[in-house]
C-alpha positions in Angstrom: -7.5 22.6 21.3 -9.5 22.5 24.5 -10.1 26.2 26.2 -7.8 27.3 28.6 -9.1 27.5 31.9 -7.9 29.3 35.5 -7.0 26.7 37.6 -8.9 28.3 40.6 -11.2 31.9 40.9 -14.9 32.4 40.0 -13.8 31.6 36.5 -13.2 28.1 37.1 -15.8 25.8 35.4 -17.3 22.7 37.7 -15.3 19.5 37.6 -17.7 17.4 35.0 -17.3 20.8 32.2 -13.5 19.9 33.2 -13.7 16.5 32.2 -15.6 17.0 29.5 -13.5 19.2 27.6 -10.2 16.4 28.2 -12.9 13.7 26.9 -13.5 16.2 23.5 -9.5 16.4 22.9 -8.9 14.4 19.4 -6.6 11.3 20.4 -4.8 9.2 18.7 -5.7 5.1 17.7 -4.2 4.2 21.3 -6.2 6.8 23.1 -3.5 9.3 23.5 -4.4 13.0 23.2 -3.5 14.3 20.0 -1.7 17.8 20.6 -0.1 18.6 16.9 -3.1 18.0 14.8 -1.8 18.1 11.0 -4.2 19.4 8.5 -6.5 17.2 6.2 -6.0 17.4 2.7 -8.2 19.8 0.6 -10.6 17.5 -1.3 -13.7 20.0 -2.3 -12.3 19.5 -5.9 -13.3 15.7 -6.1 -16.6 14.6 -7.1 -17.7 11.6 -5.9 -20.0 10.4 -8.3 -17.3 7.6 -9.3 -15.2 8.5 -6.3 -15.0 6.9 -2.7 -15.4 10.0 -0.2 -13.3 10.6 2.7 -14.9 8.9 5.7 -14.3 7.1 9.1 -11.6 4.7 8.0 -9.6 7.1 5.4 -9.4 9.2 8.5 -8.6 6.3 10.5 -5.6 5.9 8.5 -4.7 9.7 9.1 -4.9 9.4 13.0 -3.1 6.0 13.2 0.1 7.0 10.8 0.8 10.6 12.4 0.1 8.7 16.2 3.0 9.3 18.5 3.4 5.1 18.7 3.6 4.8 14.7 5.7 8.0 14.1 8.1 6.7 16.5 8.1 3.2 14.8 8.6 4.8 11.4 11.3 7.2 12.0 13.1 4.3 13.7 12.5 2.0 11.0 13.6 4.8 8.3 16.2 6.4 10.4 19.0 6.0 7.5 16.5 5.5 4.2 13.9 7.8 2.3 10.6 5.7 2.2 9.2 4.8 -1.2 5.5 4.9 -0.6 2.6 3.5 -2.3 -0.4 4.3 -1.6 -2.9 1.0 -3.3 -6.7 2.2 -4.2 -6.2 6.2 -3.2 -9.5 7.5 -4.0 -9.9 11.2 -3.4 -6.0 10.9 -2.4 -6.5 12.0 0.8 -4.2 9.9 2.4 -1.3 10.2 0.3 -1.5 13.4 0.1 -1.6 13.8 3.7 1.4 11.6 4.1 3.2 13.3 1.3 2.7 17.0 2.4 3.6 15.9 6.1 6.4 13.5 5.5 9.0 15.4 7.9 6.4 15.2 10.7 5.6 11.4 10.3 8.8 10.1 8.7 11.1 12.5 9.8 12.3 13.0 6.7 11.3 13.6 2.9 9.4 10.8 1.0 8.8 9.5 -2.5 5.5 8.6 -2.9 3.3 6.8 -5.6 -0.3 6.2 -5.9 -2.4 3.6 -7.8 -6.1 3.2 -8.3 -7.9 1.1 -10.9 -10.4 3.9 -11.5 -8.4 6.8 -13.7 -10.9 9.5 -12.2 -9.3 8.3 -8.8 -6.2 9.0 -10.6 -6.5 12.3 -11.6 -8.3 13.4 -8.5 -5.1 12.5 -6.3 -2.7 14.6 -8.5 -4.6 17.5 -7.8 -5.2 16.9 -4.0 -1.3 15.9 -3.9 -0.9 19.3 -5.5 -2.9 21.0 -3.8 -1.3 19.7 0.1 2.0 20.3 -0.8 1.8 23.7 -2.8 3.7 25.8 0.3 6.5 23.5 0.2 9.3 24.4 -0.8 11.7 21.4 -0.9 11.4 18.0 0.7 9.0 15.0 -0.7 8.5 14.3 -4.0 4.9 12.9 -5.0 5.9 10.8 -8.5 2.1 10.9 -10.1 -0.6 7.9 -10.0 -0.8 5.6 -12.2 -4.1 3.4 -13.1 -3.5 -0.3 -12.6 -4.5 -3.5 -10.9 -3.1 -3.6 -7.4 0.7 -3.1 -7.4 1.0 -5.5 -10.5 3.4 -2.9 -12.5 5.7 -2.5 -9.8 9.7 -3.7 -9.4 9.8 -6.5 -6.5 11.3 -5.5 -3.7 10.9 -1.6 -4.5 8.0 -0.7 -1.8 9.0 0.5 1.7 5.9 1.4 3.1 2.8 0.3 1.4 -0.9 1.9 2.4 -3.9 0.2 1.6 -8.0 0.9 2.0 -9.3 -2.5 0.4 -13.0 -2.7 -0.7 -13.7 -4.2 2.5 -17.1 -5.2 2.7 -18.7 -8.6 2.2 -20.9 -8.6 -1.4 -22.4 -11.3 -3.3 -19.7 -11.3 -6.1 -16.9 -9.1 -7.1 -17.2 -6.3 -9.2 -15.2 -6.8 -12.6 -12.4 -4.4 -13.3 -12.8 -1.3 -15.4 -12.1 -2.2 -19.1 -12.7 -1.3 -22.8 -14.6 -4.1 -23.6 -17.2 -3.5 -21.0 -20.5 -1.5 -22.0 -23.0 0.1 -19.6 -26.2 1.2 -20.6 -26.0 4.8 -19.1 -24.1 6.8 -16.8 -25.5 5.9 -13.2 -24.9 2.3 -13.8 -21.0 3.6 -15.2 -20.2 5.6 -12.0 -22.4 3.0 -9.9 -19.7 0.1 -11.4 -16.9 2.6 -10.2 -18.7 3.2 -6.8 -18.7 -0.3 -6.1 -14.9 -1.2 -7.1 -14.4 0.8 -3.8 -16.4 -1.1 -1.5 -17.2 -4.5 -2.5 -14.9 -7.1 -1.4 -16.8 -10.6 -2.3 -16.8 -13.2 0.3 -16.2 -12.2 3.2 -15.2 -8.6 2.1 -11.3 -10.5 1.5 -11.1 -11.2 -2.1 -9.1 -8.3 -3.2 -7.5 -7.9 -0.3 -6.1 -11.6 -0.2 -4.8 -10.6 -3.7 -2.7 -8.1 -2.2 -1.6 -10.0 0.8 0.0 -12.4 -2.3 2.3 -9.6 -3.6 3.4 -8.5 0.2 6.5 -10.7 -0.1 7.8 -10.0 -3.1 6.9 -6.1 -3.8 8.6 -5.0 -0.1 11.6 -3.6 0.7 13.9 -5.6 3.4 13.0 -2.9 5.9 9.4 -2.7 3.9 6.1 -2.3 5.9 2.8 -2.4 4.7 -0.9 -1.0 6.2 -3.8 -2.7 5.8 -7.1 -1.9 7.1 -9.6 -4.4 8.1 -13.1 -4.5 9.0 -14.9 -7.1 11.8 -16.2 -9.0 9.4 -12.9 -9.5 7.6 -12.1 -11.8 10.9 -8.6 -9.9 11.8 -7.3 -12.0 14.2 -7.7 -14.8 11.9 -5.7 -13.0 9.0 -3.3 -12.0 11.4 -2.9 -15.7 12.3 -2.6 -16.6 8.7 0.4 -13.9 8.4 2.3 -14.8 11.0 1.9 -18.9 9.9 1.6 -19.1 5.8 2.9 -15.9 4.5 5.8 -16.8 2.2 9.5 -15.3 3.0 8.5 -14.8 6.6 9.1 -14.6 9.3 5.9 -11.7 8.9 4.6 -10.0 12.3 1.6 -8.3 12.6 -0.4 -6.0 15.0 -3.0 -4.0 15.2 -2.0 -0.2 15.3 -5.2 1.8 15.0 -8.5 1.0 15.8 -12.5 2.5 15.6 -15.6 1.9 17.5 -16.8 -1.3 18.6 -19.9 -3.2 17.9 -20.7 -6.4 19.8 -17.5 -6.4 21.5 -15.6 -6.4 18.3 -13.4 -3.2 16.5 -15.4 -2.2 13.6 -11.7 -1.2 12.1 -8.5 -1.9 12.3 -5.5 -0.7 11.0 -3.0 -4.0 10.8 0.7 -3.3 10.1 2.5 -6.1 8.7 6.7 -6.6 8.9 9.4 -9.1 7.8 11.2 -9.5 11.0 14.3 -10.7 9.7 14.5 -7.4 8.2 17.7 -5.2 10.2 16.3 -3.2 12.3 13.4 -4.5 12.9 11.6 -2.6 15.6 
């Protein structure tokens, strides 16, 4: 929080030191001031030698889902329901251990919440940051474990209700190939630089797992399901937007842009995109 200062009396700071203070207040993806800041997962435990580390879009995730705009979309849109949420790619598990831990604050009400990551070091660092954020509680969410696996391909259809997911979003040559038995490396750096990459490398255009994904949306949401998906510039968000809304199967899909970071050139370096069926009741 900002210091409290006398509104008039020698004490008083000049205008600018004023102004400057409201200008350092944490706000939210819409610019509004942040005035319940909810604490950040513990993640000193992780080590990120094969492990992607916190950073400006994890965080970005954080700020957009506990903004006064979404929590006020959420509890709307889960006013009657628990949420089943999956968390796709959880890294560290910040994020879903954030959202776990501080479910009544978002959600308004307990969640059940499931994380996946193709990396099984991912995996196991979650549990213990899930554990970790939500040791004081003493009822409420329920955090069901993390699973390793290939985007949400060992889920029910129609189970997810709110589905969060960091893509390896940046542009690379080729795709790195998924962890597997069969694969050798010749020592360790180029084993934890193979896992290293799964968390950044998206192929052409950065989209190639991510368009994966977009192909499960339909069928792995609930009817009131929602899914966020964050997108760099050179991902061209308006134009997956555009595809959404038009070729999308079992839409009607909207989407919008509900958090955003920086700019460079004119253009958002990140955005957080929220996709929803509206012929879903209740659609908000």
């Amino acid at each position: 929080m900002a210091k409290q200062y006398p509104q008039d009396g020698p004490g008083t700071p000049p205008a600018n030191t004023l102004l400057q203070s409201l200008h350092d207040l944490p706000r939210g993806p819409t610019g509004e001031i942040l005035t319940n800041m909810l604490p950040t997962p513990d993640t000193s435990h992780v080590s990120f030698n094969t492990i992607y580390e916190p950073s400006e879009d994890s965080f970005l995730l954080l700020d957009t889902l506990s903004s006064t705009t979404e929590v006020t979309w959420l509890r709307k849109r889960f006013a009657s329901k628990t949420p089943y949420l999956v968390e796709v790619g959880t890294g560290s598990g910040v994020v879903i251990a954030f959202l776990t831990a501080n479910a009544e604050q978002v959600f308004g009400r307990p969640i059940l919440s499931l994380g996946i990551d193709v990396n099984a070091n991912a995996c196991h660092a979650t549990k213990e940051t899930v554990r970790k954020a939500t040791a004081e509680q003493t009822a409420g969410s329920l955090y069901l474990g993390s699973i390793t696996g290939d985007l949400c391909s060992s889920l029910l259809p129609g189970s997810v209700d709110v589905l969060v997911f960091n893509p390896p979003y940046v542009p690379s040559e080729e795709l790195p190939a998924l962890p597997g038995l069969e694969r050798k490396y010749r020592d360790k750096f180029e084993h934890d630089s193979h896992l290293l990459a799964l968390t950044t490398d998206g192929g052409e255009e950065g989209m190639e797992t991510t368009t994966r994904l977009f192909a499960q949306i339909p069928y792995l949401l609930s009817p009131s399901g929602v899914a966020y998906i964050l997108l760099c510039a050179q991902n061209r968000p308006e134009a997956v937007k555009s595809w959404v809304a038009e070729d999308l199967p079992k839409g009607p899909w909207l989407s919008e842009t509900v958090g955003s970071s920086g700019k460079k050139g004119g253009w958002e370096k990140l955005q957080i995109v929220r996709i929803w069926n509206e012929k879903a009741a209740g659609n908000g």
